[in-house]
C-alpha positions in Angstrom: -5.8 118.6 -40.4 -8.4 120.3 -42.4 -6.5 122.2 -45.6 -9.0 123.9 -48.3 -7.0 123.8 -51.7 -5.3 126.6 -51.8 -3.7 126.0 -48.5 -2.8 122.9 -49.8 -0.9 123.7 -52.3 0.7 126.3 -50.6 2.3 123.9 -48.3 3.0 121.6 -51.2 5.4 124.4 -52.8 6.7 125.1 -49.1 8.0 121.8 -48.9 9.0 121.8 -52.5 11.2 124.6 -52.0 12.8 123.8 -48.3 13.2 119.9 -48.7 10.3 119.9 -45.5 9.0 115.9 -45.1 11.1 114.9 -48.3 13.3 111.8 -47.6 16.9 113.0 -47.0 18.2 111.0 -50.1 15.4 112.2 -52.8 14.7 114.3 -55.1 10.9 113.9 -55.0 10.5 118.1 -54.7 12.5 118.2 -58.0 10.7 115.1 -59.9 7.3 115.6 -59.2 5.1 119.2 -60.5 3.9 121.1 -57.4 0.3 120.7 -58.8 0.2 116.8 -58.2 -2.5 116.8 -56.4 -4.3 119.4 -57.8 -7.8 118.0 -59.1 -10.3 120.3 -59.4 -13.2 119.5 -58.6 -15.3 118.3 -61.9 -19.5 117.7 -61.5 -21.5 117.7 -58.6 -21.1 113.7 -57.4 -17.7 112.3 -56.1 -16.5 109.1 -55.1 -13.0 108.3 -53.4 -12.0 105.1 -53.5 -8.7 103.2 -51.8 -8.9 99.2 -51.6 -6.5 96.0 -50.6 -4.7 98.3 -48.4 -3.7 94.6 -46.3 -3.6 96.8 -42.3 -0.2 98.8 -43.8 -0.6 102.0 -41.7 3.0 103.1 -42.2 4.7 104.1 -45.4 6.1 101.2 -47.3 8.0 100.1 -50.7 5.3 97.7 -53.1 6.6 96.7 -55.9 4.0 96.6 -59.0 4.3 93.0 -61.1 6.1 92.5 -64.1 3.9 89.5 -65.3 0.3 90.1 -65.3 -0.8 87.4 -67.8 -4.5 87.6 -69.6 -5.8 84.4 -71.4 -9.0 84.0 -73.9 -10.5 87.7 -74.4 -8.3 89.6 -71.6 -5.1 88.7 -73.5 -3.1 92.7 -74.0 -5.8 94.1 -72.3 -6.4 96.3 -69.0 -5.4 95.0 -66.5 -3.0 92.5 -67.9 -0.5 95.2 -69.1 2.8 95.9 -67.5 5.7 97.7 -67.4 7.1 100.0 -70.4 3.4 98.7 -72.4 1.5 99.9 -69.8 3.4 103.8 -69.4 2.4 103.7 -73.4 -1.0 102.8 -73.1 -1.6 105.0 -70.2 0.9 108.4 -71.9 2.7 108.3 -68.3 6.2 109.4 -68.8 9.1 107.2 -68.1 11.0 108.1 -64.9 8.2 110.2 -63.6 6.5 109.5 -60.2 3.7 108.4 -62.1 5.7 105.8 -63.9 7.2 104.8 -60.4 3.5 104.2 -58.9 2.4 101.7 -61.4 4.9 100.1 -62.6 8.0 97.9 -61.5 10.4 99.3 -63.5 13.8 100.2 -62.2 12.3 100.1 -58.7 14.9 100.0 -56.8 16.3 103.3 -58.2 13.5 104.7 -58.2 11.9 103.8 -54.8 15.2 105.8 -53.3 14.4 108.4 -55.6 10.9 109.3 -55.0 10.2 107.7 -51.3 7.7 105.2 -50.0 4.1 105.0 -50.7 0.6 104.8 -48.7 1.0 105.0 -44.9 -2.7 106.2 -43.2 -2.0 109.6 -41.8 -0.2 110.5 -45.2 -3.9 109.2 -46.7 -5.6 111.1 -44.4 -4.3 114.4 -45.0 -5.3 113.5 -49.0 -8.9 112.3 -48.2 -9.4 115.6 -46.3 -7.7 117.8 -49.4 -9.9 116.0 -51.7 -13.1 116.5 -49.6 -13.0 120.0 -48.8 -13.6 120.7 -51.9 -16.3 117.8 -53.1 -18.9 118.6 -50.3 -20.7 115.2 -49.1 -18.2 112.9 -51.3 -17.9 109.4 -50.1 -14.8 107.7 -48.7 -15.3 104.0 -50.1 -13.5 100.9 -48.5 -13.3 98.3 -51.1 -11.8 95.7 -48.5 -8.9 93.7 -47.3 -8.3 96.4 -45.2 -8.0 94.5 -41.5 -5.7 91.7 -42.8 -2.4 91.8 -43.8 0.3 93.4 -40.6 1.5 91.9 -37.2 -0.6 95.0 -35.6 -4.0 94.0 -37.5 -3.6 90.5 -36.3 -2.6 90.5 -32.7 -5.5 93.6 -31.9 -7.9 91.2 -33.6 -8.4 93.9 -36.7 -9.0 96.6 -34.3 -6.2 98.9 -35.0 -7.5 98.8 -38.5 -11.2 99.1 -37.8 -10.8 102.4 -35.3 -8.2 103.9 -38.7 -10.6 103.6 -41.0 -13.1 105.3 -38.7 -10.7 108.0 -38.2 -10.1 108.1 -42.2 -13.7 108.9 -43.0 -14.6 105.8 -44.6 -18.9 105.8 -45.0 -19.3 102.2 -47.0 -17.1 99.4 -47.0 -17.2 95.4 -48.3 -14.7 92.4 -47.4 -13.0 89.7 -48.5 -10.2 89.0 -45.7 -11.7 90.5 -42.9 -14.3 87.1 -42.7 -10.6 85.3 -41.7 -11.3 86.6 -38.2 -14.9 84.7 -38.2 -18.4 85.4 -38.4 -18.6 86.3 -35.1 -15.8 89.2 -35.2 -17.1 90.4 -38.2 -20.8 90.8 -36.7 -19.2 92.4 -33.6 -17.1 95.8 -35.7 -20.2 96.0 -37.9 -23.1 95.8 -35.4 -20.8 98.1 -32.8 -18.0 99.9 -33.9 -19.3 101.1 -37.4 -23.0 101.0 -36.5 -21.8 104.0 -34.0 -19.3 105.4 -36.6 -22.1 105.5 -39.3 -20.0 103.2 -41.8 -22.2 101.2 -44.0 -20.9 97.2 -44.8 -23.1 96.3 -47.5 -22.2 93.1 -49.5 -25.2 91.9 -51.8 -23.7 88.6 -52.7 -23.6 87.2 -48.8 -26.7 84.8 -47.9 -27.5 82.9 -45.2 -26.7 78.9 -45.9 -30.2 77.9 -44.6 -32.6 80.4 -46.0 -31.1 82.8 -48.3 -31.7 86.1 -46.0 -29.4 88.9 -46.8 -26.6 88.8 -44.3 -25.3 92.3 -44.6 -27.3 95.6 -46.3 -27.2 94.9 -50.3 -27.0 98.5 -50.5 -27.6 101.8 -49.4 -28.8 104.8 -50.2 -27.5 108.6 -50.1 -28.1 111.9 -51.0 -25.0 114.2 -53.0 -26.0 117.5 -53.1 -29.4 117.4 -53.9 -28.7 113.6 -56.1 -29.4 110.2 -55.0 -27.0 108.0 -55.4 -26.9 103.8 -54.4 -23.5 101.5 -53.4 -24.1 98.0 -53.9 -21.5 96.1 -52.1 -20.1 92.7 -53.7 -17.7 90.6 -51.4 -15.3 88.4 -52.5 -17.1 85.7 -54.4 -15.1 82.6 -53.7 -14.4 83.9 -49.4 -15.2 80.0 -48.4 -13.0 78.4 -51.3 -9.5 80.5 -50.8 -10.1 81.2 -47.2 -11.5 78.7 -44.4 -14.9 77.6 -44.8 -15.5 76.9 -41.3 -14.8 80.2 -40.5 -18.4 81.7 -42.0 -19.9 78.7 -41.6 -23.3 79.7 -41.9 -22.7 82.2 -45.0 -22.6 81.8 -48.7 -21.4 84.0 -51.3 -20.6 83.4 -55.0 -20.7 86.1 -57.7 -24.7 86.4 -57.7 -25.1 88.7 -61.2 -28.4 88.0 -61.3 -28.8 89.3 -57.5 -26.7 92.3 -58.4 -29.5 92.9 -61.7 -32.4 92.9 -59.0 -30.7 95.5 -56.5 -29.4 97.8 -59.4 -33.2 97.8 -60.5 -34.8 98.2 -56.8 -32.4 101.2 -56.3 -33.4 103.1 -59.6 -37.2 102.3 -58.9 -36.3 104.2 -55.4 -35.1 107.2 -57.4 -31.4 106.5 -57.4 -30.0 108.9 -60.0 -26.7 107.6 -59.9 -25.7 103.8 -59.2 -22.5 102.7 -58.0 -21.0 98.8 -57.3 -17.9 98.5 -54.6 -16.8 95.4 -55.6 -14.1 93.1 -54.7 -14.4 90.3 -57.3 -11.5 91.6 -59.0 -10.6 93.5 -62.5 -12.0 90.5 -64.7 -14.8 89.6 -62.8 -15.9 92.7 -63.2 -15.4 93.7 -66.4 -18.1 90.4 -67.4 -20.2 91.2 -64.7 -20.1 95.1 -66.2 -21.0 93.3 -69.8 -23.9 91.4 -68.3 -25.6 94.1 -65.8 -27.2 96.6 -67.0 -27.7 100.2 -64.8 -24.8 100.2 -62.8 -22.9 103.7 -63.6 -19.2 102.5 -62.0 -17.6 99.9 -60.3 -14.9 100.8 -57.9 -12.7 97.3 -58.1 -10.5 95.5 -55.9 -9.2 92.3 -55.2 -6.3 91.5 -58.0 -4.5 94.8 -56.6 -4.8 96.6 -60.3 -3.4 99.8 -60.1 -5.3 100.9 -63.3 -4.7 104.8 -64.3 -8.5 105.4 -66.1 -11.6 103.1 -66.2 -12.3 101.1 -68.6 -15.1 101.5 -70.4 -17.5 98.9 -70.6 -20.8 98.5 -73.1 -23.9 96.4 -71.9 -27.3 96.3 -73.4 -28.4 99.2 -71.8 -25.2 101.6 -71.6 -22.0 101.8 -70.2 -20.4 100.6 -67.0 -17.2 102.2 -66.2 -14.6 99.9 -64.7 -11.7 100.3 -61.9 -9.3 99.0 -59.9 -7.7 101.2 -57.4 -4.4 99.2 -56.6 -3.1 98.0 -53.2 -1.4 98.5 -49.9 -2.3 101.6 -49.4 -0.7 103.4 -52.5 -3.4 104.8 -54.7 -6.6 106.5 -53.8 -9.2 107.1 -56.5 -10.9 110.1 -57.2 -14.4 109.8 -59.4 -16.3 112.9 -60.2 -19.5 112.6 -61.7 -21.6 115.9 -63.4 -25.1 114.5 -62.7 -27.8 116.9 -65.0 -31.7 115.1 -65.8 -31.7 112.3 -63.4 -28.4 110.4 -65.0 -24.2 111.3 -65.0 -23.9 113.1 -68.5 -19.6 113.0 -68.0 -16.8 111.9 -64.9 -13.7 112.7 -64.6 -11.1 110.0 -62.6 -7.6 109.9 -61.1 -6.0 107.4 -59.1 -3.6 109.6 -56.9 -0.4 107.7 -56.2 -0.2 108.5 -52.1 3.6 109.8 -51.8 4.9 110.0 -48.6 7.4 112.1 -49.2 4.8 114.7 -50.5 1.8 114.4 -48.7 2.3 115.5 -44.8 0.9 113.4 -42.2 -1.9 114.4 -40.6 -1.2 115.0 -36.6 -4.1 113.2 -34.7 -3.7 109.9 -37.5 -0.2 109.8 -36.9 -0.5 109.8 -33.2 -3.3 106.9 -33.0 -1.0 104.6 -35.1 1.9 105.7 -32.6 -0.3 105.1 -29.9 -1.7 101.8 -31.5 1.9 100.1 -32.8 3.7 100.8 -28.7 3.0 97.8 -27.2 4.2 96.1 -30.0 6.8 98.2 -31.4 9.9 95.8 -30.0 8.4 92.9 -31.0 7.7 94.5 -34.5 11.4 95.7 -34.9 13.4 92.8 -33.7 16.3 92.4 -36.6 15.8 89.3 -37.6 18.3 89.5 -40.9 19.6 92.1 -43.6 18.8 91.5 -47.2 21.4 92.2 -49.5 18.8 91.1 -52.4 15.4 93.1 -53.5 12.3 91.1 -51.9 9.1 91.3 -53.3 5.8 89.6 -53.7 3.8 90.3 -56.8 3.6 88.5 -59.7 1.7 85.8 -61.4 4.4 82.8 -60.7 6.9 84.2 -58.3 8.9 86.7 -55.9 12.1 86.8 -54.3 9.9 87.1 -51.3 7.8 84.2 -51.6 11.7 82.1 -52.6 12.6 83.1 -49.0 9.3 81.4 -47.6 9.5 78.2 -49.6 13.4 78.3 -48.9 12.7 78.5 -45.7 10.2 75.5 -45.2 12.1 73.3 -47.5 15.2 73.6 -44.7 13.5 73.6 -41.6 10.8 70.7 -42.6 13.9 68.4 -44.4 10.9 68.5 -47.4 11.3 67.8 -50.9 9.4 70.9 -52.1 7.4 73.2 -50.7 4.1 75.1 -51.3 3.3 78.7 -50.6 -0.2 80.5 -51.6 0.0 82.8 -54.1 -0.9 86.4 -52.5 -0.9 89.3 -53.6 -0.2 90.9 -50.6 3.0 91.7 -49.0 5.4 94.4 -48.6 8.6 95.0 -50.4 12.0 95.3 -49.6 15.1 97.1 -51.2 18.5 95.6 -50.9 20.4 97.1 -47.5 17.1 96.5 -45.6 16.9 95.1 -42.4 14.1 92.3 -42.1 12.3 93.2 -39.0 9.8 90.5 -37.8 7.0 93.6 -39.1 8.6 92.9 -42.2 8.0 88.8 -42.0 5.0 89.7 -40.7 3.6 91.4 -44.0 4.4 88.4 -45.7 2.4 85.6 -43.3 0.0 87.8 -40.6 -3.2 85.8 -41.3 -5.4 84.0 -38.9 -4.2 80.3 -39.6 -0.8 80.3 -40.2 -0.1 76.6 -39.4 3.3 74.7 -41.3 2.4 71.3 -42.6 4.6 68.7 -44.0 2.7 65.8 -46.0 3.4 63.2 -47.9 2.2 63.1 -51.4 2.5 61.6 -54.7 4.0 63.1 -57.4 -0.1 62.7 -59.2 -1.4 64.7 -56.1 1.4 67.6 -56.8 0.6 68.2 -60.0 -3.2 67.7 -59.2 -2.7 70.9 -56.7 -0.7 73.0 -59.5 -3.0 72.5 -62.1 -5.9 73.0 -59.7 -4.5 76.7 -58.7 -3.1 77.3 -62.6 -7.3 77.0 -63.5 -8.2 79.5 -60.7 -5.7 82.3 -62.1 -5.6 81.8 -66.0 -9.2 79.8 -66.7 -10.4 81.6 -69.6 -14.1 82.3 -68.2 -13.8 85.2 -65.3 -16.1 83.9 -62.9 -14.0 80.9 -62.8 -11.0 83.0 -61.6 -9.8 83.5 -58.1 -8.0 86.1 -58.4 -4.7 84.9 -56.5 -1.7 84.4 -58.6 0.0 80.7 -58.7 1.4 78.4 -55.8 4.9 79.7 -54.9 6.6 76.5 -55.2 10.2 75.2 -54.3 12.5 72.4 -54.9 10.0 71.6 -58.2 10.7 72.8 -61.7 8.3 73.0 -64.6 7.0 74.2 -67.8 3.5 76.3 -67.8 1.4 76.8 -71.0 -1.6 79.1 -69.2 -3.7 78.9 -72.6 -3.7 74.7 -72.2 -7.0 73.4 -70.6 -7.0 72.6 -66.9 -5.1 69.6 -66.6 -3.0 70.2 -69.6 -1.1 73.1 -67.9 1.5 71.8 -66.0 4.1 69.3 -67.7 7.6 68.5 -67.4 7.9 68.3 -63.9 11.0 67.9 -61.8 12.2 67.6 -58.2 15.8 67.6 -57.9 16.3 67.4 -61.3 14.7 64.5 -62.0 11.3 63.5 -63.9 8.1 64.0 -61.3 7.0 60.1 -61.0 3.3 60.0 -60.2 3.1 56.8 -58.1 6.1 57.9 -56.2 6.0 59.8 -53.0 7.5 63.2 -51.8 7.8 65.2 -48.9 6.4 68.4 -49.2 5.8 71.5 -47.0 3.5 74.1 -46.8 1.4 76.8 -44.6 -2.0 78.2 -44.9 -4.1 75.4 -44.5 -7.7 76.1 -45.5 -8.7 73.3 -43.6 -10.3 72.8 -39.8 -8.2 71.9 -36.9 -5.0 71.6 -38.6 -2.0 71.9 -36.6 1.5 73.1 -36.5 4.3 76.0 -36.0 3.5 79.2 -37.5 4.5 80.3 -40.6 6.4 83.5 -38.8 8.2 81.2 -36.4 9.5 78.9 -39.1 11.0 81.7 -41.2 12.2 83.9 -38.2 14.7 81.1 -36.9 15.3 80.4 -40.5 16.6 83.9 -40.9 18.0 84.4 -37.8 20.5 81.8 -38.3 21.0 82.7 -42.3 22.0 86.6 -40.7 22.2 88.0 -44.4 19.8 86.6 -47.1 21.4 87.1 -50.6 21.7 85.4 -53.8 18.1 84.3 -53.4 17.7 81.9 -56.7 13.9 82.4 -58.4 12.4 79.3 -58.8 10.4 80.4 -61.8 8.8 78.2 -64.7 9.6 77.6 -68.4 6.2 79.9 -69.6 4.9 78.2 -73.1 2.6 79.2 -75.3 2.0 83.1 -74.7 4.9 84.9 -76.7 7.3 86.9 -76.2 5.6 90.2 -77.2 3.2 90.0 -74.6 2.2 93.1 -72.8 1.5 90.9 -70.0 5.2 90.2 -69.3 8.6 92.0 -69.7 12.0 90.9 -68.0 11.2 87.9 -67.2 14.2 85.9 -65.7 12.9 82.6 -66.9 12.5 80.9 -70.8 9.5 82.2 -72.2 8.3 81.3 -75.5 
């Protein structure tokens, strides 16, 4: 479907008026100004930008965090601002579809107001809006785009890899997608996107042995008369939070002083404009912004920041604007850049929530994912429970979600505790729902999904927390991971995320009473980073789990005692645990 803008929003004040693709139970048409996705073109250079959209081809429910901590600089500042602080800092009006986009509040009410979010033909039919009239703008992939569904997994990303094709995307970097191996990875870029035209271009990927560039550091393109570079930056720490023997021959890292030489080799090759498509996430970048010089914007992803304007950032040669384009499909950016003597004189940015409800789905997208999801689709909807509570992912110590999961492994295992990684990803549910093994799947599709149950000391438990606590709240950035903390059940404790690593994580319990660390505990987990492991999938532990629970409610958050940041924190709001 090919709309200029005027037919566009023609058939965004048809629907409006007749109720046509709204949800029968909202009032979307009513809520939201006909003109929402009316951005006129600004400037002569555009970028669109959608990132961590985790293989979600279908409309969904994601709930936005309501604790976002900061520590050392980042403390109150983008992106570690949630909730009713963030609608301020941002002038986004409370109850709007705006405030529904990027925040969590009143979510429930407000997801049955205004509809679900993302789903790839709904995208489509924005990308193509948004193009027609920005002539030769570029459809940027900021990655974790083939992880993250049942579908994406069991076709070996290939349902993902042909939609992105069919999207438009031209340049793309990863992070997940190296959890299908080396060799997979190799295969989609040297086939499928090499005859697509898609650029993969990741500057901080090296070969182990020599240092050769693995993928393109960047490439170059012409804008309507402009040259412009994208530098890609993987995800720096790929072989620490993912398998290391599944790129076995690559390294990565953060590499600033690689990303200096190839900001440099692309202006001495007459790049007017240069661009970074990073996934390091929102505080990596904003240092690396501080300590590069020449880079014009970096499109961010990673943290799954759904960040309103860029922040701007000064270095010793300019300014590097800074953004994060959110997650799961919900948000696609849209940077316009008025290029005059060789260098962007002004931009103008929007990161377009992608409403369902509002945006209609473009026929040919909508009948590949059909096409793609029917072998599957009774597998995908098999009931496996009903939720009476609201499930959800995000957030840096816990989700109701992530309760079920450790819940679940604690039961089945007969463990003490029980460890689940800290992901970002995941798909939300409102209370009524039925969880469909699609919906399980959201939560766990990911290449080694093994259930382990070891015996540890109560020393080696708090090793592991304080471990992960560094990774999220260390105060230097390129020390940070980017994950949030270890989902944990069946242990309660007290977190002070401004202590120094080791010092985190005290007064730790297990069934109420002190962790001993000489004593021994049985503890359960999934996800194991390392070679060969074995045991049951994640998906089948929970499935029987649920099957025989028939109705999850009452779900009790194990959440922390949180020490040491205050209670005025625009980092946090309605927390359910003591916070001092």
């Amino acid at each position: 479907m090919h709309m200029n803008r005027r037919e566009f929003l023609q058939l965004l004040a048809v629907a409006a008026a007749s109720g046509m693709a709204l949800d029968s139970r909202s009032a979307l048409a009513g809520k939201a100004p006909a003109n929402f996705y009316d951005v006129p073109r600004h400037g002569n250079v555009s970028f669109l930008h959608f990132t961590d959209c985790h293989a979600q081809l279908l409309p969904i429910w994601f709930r936005e965090p309501n604790v976002n901590l900061g520590v050392g600089e980042a403390v109150g500042k983008v992106p570690h601002i949630v909730g009713r602080d963030l609608l301020k800092a941002y002038r986004i009006k409370p109850g709007s579809a705006e405030a529904h986009a990027f925040t969590y509040l009143d979510f429930t009410e407000a997801a049955k107001l205004y509809g679900k979010v993302g789903g790839f033909a709904h995208l489509k039919t924005l990308v193509d809006t948004m193009r027609a009239q920005r002539p030769g703008a570029l459809l940027l992939d900021g990655g974790d785009t083939w992880q993250g569904s049942a579908t994406s997994l069991w076709t070996n990303a290939q349902d993902m890899v042909d939609a992105c094709i069919k999207l438009g995307v031209n340049i793309m970097t990863p992070h997940w997608e190296s959890t299908f191996g080396a060799e997979r990875v190799m295969e989609i870029v040297n086939k499928d996107f090499r005859n697509a035209d898609v650029d993969f271009v990741a500057q901080n990927v090296v070969t182990n042995d020599f240092g050769d560039q693995v993928f393109k550091p960047y490439v170059m393109k012409e804008q309507n008369g402009v040259k412009i570079a994208v530098i890609g930056q993987a995800f720096p720490y790929t072989p620490i939070a993912n398998p290391r023997w599944m790129v076995p021959d690559w390294s990565f890292g953060i590499r600033d002083d690689g990303m200096q030489k190839w900001v440099d080799d692309a202006r001495a090759k007459g790049a007017q404009v240069v661009v970074v498509l990073s996934h390091n996430g929102m505080d990596v970048d904003l240092k690396m912004a501080s300590r590069v010089t020449g880079i014009d914007a970096i499109f961010g992803g990673h943290t799954h920041d759904g960040v309103p304007q860029p922040v701007q950032v000064k270095n010793a040669k300019g300014v590097t604007l800074v953004t994060n384009a959110g997650s799961n499909g919900k948000f696609l950016g849209v940077m316009d850049f008025e290029v005059r003597n060789k260098r962007v004189v002004s931009y103008k940015y929007r990161l377009l929530p992608v409403f369902s409800n509002l945006l209609p789905a473009d026929p040919e997208m909508a009948a590949f994912i059909q096409n793609v999801r029917a072998p599957y689709e009774a597998r995908l909807n098999e009931k496996l429970a009903v939720t009476d509570d609201f499930l959800y992912r995000r957030g840096n110590f816990n989700g109701t979600w992530d309760q079920v999961l450790v819940d679940a492994l604690m039961e089945v295992k007969g463990a003490d505790a029980a460890f689940s990684p800290g992901f970002r990803w995941g798909t939300t549910l409102l209370p009524g729902d039925p969880i469909t093994m699609e919906r399980l799947m959201d939560q766990t599709a990911i290449t080694y999904p093994e259930t382990t149950l070891n015996t540890m000391t109560g020393e080696t438990i708090k090793t592991i927390m304080e471990d992960v606590c560094d990774n999220l709240f260390n105060a230097d950035p390129y020390y940070q991971q980017g994950g949030d903390m270890v989902r944990v059940g069946g242990i309660e404790y007290t977190v002070n995320p401004n202590a120094r690593i080791g010092r985190r994580i005290t007064d730790m319990r297990i069934k109420g009473k002190p962790v001993e660390a000489d004593k021994t505990y049985k503890v359960a987990g999934w996800a194991p980073v390392a070679e060969g492991a074995e045991g049951e999938p994640i998906w089948d532990v929970v499935a029987g789990y649920l099957r025989d629970r028939k109705v999850i409610k009452g779900v009790k958050l194990n959440t922390p005692k949180i020490v040491g940041v205050g209670t005025r924190n625009p980092g946090i709001a309605d927390y359910p645990g003591t916070l001092s």
